[in-house]
ZAMAR-776062 format. One record per atom (N, C-alpha, C): x, y, z; residue number from 1. Coordinates in nm, 3 decimals. Layout:
// ZAMAR-776062
VOKE        px        py        pz   pos
VOKE         X         Y         Z   NUM
...
END
This chain:
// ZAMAR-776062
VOKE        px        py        pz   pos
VOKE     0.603     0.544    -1.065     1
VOKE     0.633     0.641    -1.169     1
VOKE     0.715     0.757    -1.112     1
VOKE     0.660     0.816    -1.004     2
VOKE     0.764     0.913    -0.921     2
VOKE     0.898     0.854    -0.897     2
VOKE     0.950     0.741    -0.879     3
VOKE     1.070     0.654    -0.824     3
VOKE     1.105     0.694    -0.976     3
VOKE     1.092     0.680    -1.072     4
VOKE     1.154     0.646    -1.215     4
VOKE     1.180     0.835    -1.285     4
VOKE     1.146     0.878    -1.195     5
VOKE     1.134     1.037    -1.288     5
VOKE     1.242     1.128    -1.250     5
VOKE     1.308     1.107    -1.126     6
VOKE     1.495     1.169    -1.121     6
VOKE     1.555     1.102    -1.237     6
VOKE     1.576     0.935    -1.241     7
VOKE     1.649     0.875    -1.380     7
VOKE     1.605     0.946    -1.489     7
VOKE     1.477     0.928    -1.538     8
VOKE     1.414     1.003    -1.679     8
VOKE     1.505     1.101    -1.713     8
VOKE     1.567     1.249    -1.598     9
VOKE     1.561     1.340    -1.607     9
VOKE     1.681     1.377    -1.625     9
VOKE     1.762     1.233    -1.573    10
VOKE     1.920     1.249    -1.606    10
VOKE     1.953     1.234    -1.699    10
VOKE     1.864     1.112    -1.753    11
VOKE     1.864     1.051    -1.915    11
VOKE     1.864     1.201    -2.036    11
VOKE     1.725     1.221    -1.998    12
VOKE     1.710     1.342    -2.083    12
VOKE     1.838     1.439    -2.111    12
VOKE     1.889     1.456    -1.972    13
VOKE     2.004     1.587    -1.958    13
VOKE     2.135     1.504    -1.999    13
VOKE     2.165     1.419    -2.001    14
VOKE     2.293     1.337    -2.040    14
VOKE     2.286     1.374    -2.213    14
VOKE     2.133     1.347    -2.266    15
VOKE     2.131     1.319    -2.411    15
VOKE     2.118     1.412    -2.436    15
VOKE     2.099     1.561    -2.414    16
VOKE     2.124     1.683    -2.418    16
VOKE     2.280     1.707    -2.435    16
VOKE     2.345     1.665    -2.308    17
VOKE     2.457     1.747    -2.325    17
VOKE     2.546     1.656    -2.447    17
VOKE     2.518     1.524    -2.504    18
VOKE     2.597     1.441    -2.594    18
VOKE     2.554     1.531    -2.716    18
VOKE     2.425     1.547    -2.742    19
VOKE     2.360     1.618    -2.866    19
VOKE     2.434     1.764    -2.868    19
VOKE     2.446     1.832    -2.757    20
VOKE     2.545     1.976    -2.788    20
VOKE     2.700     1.978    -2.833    20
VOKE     2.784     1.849    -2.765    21
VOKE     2.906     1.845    -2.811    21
VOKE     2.884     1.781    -2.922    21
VOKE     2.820     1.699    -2.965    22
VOKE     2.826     1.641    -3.140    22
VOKE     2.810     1.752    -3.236    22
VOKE     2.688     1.819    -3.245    23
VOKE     2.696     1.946    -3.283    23
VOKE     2.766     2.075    -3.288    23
VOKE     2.838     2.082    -3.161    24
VOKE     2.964     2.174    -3.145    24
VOKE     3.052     2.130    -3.241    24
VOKE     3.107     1.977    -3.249    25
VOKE     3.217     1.917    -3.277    25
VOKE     3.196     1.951    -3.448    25
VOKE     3.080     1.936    -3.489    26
VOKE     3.022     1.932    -3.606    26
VOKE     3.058     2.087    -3.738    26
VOKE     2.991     2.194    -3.611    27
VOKE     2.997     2.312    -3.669    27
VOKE     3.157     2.390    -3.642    27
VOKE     3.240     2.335    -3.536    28
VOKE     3.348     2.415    -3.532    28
VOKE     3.452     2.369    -3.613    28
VOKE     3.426     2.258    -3.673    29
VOKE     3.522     2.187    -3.817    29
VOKE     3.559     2.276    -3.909    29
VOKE     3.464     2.394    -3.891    30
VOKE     3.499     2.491    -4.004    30
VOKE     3.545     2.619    -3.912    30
VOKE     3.558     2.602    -3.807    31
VOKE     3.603     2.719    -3.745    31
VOKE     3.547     2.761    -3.616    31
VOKE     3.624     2.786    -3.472    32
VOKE     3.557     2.851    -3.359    32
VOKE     3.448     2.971    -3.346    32
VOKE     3.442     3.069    -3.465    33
VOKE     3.353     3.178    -3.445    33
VOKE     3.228     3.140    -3.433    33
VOKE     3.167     2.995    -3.444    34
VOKE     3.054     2.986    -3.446    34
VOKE     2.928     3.034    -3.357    34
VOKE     2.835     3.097    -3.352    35
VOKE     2.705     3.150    -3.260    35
VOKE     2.709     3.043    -3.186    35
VOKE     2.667     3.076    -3.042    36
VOKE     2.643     2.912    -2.954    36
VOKE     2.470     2.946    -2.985    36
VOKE     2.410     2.987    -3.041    37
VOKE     2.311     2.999    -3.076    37
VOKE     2.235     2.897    -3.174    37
VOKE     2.357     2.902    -3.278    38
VOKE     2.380     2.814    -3.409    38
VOKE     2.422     2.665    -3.336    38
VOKE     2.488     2.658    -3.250    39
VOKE     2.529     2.525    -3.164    39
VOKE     2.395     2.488    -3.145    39
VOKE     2.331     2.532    -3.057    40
VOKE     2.177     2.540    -2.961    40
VOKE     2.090     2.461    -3.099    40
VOKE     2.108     2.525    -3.178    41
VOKE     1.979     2.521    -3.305    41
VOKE     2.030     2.373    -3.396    41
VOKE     2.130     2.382    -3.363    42
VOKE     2.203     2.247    -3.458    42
VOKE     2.173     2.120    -3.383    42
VOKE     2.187     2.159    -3.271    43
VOKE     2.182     2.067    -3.120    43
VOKE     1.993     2.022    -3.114    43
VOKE     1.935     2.080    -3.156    44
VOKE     1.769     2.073    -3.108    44
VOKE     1.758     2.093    -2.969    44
VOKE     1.800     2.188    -2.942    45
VOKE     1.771     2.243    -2.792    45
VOKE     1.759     2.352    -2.747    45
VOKE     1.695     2.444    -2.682    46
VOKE     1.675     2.581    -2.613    46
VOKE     1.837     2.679    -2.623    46
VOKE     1.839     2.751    -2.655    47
VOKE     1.984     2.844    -2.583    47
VOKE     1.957     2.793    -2.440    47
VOKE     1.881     2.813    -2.372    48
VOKE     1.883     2.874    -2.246    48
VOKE     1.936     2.696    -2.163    48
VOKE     1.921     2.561    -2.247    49
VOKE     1.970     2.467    -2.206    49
VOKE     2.112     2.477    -2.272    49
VOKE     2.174     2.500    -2.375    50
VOKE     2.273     2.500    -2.386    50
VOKE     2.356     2.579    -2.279    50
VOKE     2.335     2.680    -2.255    51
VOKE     2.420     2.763    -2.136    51
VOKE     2.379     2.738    -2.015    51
VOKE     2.311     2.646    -1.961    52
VOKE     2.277     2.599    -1.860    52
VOKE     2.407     2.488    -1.880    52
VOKE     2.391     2.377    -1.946    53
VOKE     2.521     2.279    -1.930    53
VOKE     2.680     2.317    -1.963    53
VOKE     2.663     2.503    -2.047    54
VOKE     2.793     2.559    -2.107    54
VOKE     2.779     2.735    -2.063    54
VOKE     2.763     2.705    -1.967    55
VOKE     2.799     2.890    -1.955    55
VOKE     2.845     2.962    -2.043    55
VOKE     2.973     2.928    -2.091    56
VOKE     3.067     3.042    -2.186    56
VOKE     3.107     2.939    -2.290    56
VOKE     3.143     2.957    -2.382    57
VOKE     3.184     2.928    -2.517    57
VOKE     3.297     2.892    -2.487    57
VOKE     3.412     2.918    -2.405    58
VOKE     3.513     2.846    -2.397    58
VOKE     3.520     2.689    -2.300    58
VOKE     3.372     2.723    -2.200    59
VOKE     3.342     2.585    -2.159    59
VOKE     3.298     2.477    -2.252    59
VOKE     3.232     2.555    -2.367    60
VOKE     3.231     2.427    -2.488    60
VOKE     3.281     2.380    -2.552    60
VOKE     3.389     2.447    -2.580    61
VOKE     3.481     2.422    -2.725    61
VOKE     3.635     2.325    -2.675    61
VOKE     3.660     2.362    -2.494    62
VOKE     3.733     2.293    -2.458    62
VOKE     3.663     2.141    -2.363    62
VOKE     3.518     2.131    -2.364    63
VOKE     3.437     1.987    -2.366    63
VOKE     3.471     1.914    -2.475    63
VOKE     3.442     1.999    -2.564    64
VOKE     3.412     1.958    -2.696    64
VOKE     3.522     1.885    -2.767    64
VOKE     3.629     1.936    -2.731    65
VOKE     3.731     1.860    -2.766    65
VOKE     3.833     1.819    -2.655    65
VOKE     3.804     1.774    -2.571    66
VOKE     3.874     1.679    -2.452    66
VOKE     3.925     1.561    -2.442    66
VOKE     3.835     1.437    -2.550    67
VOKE     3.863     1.342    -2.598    67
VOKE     3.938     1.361    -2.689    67
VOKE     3.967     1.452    -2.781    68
VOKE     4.061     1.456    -2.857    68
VOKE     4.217     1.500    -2.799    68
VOKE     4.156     1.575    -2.734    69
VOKE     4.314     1.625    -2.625    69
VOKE     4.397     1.473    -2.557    69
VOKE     4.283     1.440    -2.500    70
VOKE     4.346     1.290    -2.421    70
VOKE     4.400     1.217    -2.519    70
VOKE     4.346     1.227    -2.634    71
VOKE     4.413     1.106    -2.794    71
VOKE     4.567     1.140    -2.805    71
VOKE     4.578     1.302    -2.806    72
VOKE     4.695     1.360    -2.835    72
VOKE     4.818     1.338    -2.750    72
VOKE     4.774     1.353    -2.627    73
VOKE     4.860     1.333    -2.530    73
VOKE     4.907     1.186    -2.522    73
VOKE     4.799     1.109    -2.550    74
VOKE     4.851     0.933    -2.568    74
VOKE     4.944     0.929    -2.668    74
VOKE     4.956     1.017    -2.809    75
VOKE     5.039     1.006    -2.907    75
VOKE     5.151     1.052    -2.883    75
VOKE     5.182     1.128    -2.806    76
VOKE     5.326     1.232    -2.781    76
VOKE     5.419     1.121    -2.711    76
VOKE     5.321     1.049    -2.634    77
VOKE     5.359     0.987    -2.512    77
VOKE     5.429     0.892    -2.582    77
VOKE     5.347     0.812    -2.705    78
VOKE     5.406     0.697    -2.785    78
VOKE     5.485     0.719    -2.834    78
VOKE     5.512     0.859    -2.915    79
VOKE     5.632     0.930    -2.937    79
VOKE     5.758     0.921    -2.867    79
VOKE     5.758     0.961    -2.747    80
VOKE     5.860     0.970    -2.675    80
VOKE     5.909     0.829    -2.635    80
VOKE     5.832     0.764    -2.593    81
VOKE     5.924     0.640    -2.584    81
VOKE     5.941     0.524    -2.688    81
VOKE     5.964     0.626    -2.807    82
VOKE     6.018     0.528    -2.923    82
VOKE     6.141     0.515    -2.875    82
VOKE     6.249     0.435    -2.867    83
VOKE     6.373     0.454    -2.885    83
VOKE     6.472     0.529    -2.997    83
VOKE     6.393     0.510    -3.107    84
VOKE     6.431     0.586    -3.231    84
VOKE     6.354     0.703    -3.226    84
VOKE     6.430     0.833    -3.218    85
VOKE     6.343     0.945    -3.206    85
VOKE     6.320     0.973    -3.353    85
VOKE     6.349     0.980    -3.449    86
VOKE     6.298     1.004    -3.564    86
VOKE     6.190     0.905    -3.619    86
VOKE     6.190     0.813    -3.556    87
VOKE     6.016     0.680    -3.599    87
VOKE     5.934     0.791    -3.488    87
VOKE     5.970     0.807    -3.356    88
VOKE     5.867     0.882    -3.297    88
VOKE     5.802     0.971    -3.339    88
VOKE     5.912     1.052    -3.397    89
VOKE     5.893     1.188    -3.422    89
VOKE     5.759     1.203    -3.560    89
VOKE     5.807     1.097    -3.644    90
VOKE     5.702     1.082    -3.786    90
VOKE     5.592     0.981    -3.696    90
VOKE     5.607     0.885    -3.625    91
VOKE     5.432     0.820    -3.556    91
VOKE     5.391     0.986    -3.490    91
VOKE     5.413     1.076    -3.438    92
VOKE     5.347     1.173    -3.390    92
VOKE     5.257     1.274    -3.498    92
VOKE     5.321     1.271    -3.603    93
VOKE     5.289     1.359    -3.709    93
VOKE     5.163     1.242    -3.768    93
VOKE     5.199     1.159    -3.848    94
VOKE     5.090     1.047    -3.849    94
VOKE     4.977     1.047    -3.788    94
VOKE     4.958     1.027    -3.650    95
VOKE     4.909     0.991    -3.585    95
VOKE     4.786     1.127    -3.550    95
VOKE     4.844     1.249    -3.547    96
VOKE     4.792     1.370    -3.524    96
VOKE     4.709     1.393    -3.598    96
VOKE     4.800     1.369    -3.737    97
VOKE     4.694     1.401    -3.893    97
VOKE     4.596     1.319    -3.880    97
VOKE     4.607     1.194    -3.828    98
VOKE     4.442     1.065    -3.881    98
VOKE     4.376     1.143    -3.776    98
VOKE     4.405     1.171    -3.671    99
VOKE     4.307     1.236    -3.561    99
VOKE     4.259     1.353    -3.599    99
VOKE     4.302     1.479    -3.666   100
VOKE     4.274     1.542    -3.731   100
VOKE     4.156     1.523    -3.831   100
VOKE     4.192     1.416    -3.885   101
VOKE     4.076     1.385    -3.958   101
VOKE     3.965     1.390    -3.964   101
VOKE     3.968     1.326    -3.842   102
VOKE     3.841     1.316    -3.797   102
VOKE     3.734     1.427    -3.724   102
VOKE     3.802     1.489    -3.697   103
VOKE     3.787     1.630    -3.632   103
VOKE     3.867     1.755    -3.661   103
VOKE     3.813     1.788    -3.766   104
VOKE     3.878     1.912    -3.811   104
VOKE     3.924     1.999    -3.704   104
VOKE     3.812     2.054    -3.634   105
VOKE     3.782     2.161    -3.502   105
VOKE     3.908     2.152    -3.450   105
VOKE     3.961     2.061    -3.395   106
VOKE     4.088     2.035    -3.343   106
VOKE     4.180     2.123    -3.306   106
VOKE     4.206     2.116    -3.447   107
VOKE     4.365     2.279    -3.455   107
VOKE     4.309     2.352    -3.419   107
VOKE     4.236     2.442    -3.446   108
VOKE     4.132     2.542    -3.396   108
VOKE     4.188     2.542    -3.252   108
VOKE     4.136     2.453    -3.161   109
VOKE     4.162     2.473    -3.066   109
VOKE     4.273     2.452    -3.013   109
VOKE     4.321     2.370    -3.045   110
VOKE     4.499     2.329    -3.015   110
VOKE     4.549     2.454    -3.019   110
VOKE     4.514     2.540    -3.080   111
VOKE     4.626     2.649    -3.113   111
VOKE     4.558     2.805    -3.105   111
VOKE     4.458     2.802    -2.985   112
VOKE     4.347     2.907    -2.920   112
VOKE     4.424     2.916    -2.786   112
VOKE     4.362     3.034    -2.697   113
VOKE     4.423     3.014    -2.587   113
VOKE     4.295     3.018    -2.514   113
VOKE     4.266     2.971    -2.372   114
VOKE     4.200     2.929    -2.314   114
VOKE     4.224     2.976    -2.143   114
VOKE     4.238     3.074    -2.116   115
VOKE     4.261     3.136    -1.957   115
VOKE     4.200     3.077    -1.914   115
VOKE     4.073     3.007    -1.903   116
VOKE     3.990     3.020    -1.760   116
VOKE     3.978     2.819    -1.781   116
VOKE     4.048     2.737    -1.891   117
VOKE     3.983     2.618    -1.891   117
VOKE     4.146     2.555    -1.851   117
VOKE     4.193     2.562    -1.686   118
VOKE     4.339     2.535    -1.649   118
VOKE     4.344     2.391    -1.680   118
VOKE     4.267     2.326    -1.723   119
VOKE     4.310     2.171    -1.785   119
VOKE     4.279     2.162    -1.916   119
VOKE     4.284     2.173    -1.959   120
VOKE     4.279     2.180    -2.125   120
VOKE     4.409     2.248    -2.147   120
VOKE     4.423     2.378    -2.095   121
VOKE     4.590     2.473    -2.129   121
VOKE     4.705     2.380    -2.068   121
VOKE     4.662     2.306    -1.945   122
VOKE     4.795     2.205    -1.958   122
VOKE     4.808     2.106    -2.018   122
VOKE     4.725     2.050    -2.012   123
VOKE     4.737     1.943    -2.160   123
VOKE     4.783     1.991    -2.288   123
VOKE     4.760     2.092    -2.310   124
VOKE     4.776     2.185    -2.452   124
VOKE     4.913     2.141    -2.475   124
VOKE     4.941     2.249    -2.315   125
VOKE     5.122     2.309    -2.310   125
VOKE     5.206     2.144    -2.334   125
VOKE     5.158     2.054    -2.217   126
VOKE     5.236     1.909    -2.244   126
VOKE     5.250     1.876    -2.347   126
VOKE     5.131     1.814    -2.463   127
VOKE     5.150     1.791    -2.588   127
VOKE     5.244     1.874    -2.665   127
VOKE     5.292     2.021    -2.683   128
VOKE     5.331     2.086    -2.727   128
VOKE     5.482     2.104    -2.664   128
VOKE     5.507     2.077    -2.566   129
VOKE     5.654     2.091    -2.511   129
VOKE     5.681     1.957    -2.579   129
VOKE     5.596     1.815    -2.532   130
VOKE     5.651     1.713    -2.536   130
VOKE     5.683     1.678    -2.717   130
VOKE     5.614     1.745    -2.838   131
VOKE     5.676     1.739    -2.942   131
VOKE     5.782     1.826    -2.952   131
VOKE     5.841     1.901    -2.883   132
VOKE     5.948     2.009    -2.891   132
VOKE     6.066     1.930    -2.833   132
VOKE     6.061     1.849    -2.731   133
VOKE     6.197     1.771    -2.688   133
VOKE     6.143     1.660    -2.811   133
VOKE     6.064     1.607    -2.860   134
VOKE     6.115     1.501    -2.944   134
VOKE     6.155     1.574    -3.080   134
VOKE     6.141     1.671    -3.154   135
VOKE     6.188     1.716    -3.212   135
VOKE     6.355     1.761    -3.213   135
VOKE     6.384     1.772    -3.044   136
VOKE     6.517     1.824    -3.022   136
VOKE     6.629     1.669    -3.038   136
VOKE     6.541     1.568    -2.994   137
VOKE     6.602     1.408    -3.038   137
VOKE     6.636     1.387    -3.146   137
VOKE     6.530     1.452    -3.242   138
VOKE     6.566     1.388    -3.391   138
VOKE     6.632     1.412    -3.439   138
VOKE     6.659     1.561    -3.393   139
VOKE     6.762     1.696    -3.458   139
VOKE     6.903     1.621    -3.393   139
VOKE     6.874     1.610    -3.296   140
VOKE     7.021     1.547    -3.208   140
VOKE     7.063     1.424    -3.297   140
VOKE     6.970     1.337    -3.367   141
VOKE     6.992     1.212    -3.394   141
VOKE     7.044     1.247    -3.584   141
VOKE     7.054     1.350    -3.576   142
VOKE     7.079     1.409    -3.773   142
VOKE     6.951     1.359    -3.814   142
VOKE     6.830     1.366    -3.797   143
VOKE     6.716     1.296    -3.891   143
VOKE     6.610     1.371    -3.916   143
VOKE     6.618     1.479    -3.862   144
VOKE     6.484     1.598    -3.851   144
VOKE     6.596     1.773    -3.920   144
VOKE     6.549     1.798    -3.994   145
VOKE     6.616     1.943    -4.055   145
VOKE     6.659     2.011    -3.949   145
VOKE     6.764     2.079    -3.914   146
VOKE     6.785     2.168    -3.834   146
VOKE     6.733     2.287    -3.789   146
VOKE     6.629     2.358    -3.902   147
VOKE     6.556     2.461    -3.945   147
VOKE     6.394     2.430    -3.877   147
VOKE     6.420     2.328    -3.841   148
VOKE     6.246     2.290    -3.805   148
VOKE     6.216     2.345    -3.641   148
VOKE     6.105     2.379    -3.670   149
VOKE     6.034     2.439    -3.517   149
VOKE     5.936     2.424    -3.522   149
VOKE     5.873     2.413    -3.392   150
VOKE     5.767     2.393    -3.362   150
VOKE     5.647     2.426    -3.380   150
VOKE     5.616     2.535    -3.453   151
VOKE     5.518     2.586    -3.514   151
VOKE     5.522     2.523    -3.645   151
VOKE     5.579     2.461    -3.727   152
VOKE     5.592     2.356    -3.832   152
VOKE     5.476     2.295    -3.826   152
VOKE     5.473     2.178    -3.710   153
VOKE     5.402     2.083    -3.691   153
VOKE     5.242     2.139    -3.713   153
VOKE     5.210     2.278    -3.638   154
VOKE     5.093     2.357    -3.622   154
VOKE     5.037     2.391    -3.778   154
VOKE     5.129     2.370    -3.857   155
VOKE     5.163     2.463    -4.014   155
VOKE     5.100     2.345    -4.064   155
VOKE     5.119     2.211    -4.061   156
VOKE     5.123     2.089    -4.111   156
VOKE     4.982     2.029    -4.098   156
VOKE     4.942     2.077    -3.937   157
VOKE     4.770     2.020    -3.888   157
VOKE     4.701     2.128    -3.950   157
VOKE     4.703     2.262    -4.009   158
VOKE     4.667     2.348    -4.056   158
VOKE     4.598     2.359    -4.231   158
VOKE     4.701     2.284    -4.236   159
VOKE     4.698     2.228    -4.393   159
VOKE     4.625     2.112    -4.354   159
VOKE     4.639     1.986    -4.298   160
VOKE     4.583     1.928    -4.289   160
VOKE     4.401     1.902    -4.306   160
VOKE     4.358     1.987    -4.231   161
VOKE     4.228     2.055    -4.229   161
VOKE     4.177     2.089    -4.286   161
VOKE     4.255     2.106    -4.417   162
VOKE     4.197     2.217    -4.556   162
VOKE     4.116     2.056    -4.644   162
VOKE     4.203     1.936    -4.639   163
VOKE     4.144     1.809    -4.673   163
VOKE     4.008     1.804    -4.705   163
VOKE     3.946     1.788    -4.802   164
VOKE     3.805     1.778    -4.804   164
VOKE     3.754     1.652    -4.878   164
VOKE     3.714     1.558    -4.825   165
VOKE     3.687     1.451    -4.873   165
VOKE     3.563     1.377    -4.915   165
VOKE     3.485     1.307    -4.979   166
VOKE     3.349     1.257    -4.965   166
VOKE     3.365     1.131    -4.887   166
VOKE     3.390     1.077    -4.845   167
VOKE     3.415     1.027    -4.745   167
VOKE     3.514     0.999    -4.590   167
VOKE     3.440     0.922    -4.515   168
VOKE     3.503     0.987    -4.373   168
VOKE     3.655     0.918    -4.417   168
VOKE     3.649     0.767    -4.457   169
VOKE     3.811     0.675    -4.514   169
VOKE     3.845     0.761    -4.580   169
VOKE     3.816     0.837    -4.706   170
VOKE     3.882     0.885    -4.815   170
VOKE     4.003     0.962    -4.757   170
VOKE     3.939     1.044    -4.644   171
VOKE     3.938     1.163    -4.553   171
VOKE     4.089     1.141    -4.513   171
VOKE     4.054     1.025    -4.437   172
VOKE     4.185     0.940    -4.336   172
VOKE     4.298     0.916    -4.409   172
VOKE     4.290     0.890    -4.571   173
VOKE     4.357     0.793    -4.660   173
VOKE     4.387     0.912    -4.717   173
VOKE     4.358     1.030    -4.744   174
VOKE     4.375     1.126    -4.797   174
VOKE     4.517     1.238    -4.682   174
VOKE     4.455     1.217    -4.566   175
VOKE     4.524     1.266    -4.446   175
VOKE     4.664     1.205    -4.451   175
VOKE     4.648     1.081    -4.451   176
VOKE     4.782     0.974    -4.422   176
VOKE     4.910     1.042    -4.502   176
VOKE     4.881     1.039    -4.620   177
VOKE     4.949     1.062    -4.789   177
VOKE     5.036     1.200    -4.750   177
VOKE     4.919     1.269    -4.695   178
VOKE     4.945     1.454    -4.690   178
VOKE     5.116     1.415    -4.603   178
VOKE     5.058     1.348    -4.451   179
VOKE     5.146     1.311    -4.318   179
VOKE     5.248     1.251    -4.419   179
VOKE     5.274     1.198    -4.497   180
VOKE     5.390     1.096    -4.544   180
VOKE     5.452     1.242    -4.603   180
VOKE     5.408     1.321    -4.683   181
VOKE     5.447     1.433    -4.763   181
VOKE     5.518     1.497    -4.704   181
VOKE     5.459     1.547    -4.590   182
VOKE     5.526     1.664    -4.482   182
VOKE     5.622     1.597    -4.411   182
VOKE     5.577     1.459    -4.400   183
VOKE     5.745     1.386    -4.309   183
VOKE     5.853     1.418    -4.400   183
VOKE     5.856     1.375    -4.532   184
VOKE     5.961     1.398    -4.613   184
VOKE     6.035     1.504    -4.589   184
VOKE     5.963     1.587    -4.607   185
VOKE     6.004     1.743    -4.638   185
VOKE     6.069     1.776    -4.480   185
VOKE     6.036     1.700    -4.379   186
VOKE     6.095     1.751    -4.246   186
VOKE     6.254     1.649    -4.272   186
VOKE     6.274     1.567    -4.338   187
VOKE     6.385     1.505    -4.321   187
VOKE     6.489     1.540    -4.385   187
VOKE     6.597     1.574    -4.239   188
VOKE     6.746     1.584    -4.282   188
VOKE     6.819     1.587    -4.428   188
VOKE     6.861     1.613    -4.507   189
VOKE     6.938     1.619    -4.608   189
VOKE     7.024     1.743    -4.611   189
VOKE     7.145     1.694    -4.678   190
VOKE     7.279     1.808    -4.728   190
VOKE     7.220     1.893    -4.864   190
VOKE     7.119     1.854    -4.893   191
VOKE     7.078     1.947    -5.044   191
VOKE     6.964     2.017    -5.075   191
VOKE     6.882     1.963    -4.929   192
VOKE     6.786     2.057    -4.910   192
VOKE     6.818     2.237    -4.889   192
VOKE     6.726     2.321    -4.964   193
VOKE     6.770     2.420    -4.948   193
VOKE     6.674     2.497    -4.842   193
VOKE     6.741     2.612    -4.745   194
VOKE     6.660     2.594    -4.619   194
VOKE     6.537     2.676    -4.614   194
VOKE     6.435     2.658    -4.534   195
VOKE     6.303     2.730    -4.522   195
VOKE     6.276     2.845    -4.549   195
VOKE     6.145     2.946    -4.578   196
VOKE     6.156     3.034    -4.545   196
VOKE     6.102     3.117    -4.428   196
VOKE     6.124     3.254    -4.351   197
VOKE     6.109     3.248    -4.255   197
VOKE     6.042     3.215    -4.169   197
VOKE     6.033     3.175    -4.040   198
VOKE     5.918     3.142    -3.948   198
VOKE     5.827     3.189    -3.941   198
VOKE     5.695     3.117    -3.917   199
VOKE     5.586     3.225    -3.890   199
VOKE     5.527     3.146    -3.797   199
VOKE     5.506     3.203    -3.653   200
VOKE     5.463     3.191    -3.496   200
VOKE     5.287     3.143    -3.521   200
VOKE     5.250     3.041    -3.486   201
VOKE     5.104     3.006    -3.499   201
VOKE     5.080     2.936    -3.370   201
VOKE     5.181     2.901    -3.305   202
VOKE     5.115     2.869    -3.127   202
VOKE     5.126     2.965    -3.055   202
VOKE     5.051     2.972    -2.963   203
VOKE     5.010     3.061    -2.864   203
VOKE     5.162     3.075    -2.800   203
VOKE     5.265     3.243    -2.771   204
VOKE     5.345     3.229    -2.743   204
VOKE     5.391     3.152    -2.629   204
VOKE     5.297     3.178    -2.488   205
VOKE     5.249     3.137    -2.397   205
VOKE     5.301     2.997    -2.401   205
VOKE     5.297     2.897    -2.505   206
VOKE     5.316     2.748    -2.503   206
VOKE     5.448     2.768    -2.635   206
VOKE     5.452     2.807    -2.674   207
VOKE     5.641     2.777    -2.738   207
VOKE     5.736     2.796    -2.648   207
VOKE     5.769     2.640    -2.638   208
VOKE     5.940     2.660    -2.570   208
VOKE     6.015     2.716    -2.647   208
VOKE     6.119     2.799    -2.513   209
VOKE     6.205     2.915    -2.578   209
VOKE     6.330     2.842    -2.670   209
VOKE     6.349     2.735    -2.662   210
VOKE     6.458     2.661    -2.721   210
VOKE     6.418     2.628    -2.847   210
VOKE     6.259     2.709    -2.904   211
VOKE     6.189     2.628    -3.008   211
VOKE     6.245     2.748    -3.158   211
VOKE     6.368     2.730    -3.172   212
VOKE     6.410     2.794    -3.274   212
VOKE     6.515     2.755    -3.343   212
VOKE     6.534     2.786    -3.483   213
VOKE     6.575     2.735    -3.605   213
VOKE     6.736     2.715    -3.586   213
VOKE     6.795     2.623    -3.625   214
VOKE     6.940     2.564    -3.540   214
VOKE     6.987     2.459    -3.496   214
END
């Protein structure tokens, strides 16, 4: 029984820390301000274990969504080596929104800044440069508005989020429709009449300087 009670104890603390990020993931769908208190209580666990496996609130929120970061970065990636930068450019938008879906919390953090979590802010910055050169492809290729920037895309997962569905498919199927909507509206035409002004929603810190209307 002593041989079996280090395992027990990892078990226990593993299913602890899965039960705090489900619950994190859960309550920040509606927004980062949440109490890690309210995390703790959602979680069925002590504060004093929650900040034992999360010191600070920014160690949770960038756990919490890490798997989603790694999703993102796989999508940019698929992006970029479309040969057709305008199929890339709309699989990125697509692809963001169904993920979105599923995790509201997301944008939230995508578009927070994070000093002290140096892998999460580069991943951030990559995903976010790497839709800014495929955006500069599409534009190059006449297929993306000239007027479009990069805070667009942020504008688009923003809205996205507002989605409220009774179910998790509805959700997805509801998401998809939105993504087809906003592709439109990003595509090239002589009769479109042009935007109105920009409004900055990524962290300046991560907008490339080339990320302007032109």
């Amino acid at each position: 029984m002593t041989d079996r009670l280090p395992h027990a104890l990892r078990s226990d603390a593993l299913d602890n820390r899965e039960r705090i990020l489900e619950a994190a993931r859960a309550l920040f769908a509606e927004g980062l301000d949440v109490p890690m208190r309210e995390v703790a209580r959602r979680a069925g666990v002590a504060p004093a274990t929650l900040y034992r496996r999360f010191p600070t609130k920014e160690m949770l929120v960038t756990e919490a969504f890490a798997e989603q970061m790694h999703a993102c970065r796989a999508v940019v990636d698929e992006g970029l080596a479309d040969p057709d930068p305008w199929h890339g450019f709309c699989l990125v938008i697509e692809k963001m929104c169904e993920l979105q879906a599923h995790d509201r919390g997301f944008t939230a953090a995508l578009i927070s800044t994070f000093p002290n979590a140096v892998d999460f802010e580069a991943r951030r910055e990559y995903a976010l440069t790497a839709i800014d050169e495929l955006a500069r492809r599409a534009k190059e290729a006449g297929r993306l508005r000239p007027d479009f920037v990069l805070d667009d895309v942020l504008l688009v997962l923003m809205a996205n989020s507002g989605i409220h569905a009774a179910s998790p498919t509805t959700q997805v199927t509801a998401s998809r429709r939105f993504a087809a909507l906003a592709i439109s509206a990003f595509q090239a035409s002589p009769d479109v009449p042009p935007l109105p002004p920009v409004v900055r929603l990524a962290p300046q810190a991560s907008v490339p300087k080339r990320n302007q209307p032109g």
